[in-house]
N, C-alpha and C positions, 0 to 999 in steps of 0.2 A: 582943808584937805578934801580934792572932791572924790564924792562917791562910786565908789566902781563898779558898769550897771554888769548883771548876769546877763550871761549872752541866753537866746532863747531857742529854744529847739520847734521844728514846727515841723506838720505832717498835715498827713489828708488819710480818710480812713471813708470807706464807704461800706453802705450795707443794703442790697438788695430783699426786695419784698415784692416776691408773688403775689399778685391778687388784688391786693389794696390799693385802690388809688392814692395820689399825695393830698385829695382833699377825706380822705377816710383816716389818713393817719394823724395830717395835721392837727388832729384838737387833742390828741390824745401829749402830744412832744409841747404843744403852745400850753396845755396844763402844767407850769412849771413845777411846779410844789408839789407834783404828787407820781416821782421820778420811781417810787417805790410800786405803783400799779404796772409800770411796763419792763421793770426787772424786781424780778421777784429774790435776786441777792440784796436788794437793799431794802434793811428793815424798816426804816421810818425815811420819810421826805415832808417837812411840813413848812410852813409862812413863818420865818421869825418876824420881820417887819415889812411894811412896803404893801404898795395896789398889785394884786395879782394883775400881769399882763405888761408891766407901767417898769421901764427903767429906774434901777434904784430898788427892786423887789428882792428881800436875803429869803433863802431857802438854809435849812437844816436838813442835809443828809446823813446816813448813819447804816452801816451793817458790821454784821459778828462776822468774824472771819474766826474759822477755828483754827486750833491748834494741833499739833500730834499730842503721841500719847505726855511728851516731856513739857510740854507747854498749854497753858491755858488761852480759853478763848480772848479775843484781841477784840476791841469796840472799836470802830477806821470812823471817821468823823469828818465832816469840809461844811462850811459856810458859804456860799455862792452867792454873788449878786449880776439880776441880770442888766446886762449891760444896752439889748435892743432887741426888741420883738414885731418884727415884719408880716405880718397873718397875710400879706398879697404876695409877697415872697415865699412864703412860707418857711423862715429861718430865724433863728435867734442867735446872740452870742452872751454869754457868762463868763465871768473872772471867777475866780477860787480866794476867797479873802482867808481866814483860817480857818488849821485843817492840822488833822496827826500823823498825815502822814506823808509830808514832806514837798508838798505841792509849792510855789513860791515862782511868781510873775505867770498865773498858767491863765490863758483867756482859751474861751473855744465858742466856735460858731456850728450849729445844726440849720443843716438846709434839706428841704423835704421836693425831691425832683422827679418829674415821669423815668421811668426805665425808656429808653432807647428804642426798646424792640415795643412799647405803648400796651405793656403787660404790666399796667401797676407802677 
């Protein structure tokens, strides 16, 4: 019986930065493993295996997500491996291997580009 694949949803999402050039930001987004220095909602990001920078590198993420008064705090958890790290592009892409919270065939690519108007 063959497999029935999940169809996949895709988008594009952008995020504008004043100031910074994309060589001021790049090293901070190429530091895979340490996703928890540039949002401060996630509590841990660390190396489970793999050369930091090098296809094949698992990261561990992790943040509390709270609860209301009726439910308790939730741990959100994902496993990532990265799939390709371009430092002359300035873009990488990751797959989501597992995770709790329901993520399944998700890849994503970060591309670090000049603004338009050469403001950052």
């Amino acid at each position: 019986m063959a497999e029935e694949t999940q169809p996949r949803w895709e988008g594009k999402a952008i995020a504008e930065l004043k100031g910074p050039t994309p060589d001021q930001v790049w090293p901070f987004l190429a530091d895979f493993c340490n996703l928890h220095k540039l949002f401060p909602n996630i509590d841990t990001c660390y190396r489970v295996e793999g050369i930091q920078g090098e296809p094949g590198l698992i990261r561990y993420c992790a943040s509390t997500v709270s609860g209301d008064d009726s439910e308790p705090s939730k741990l959100k958890w994902v496993n990532e491996r990265l799939l390709m790290m371009d430092p002359g592009e300035k873009c990488f892409s990751y797959e989501v291997l597992d995770n709790n919270m329901g993520f399944k065939n998700y890849v994503a690519t970060f591309k670090v580009m000049p603004m338009s108007d050469g403001d950052g």
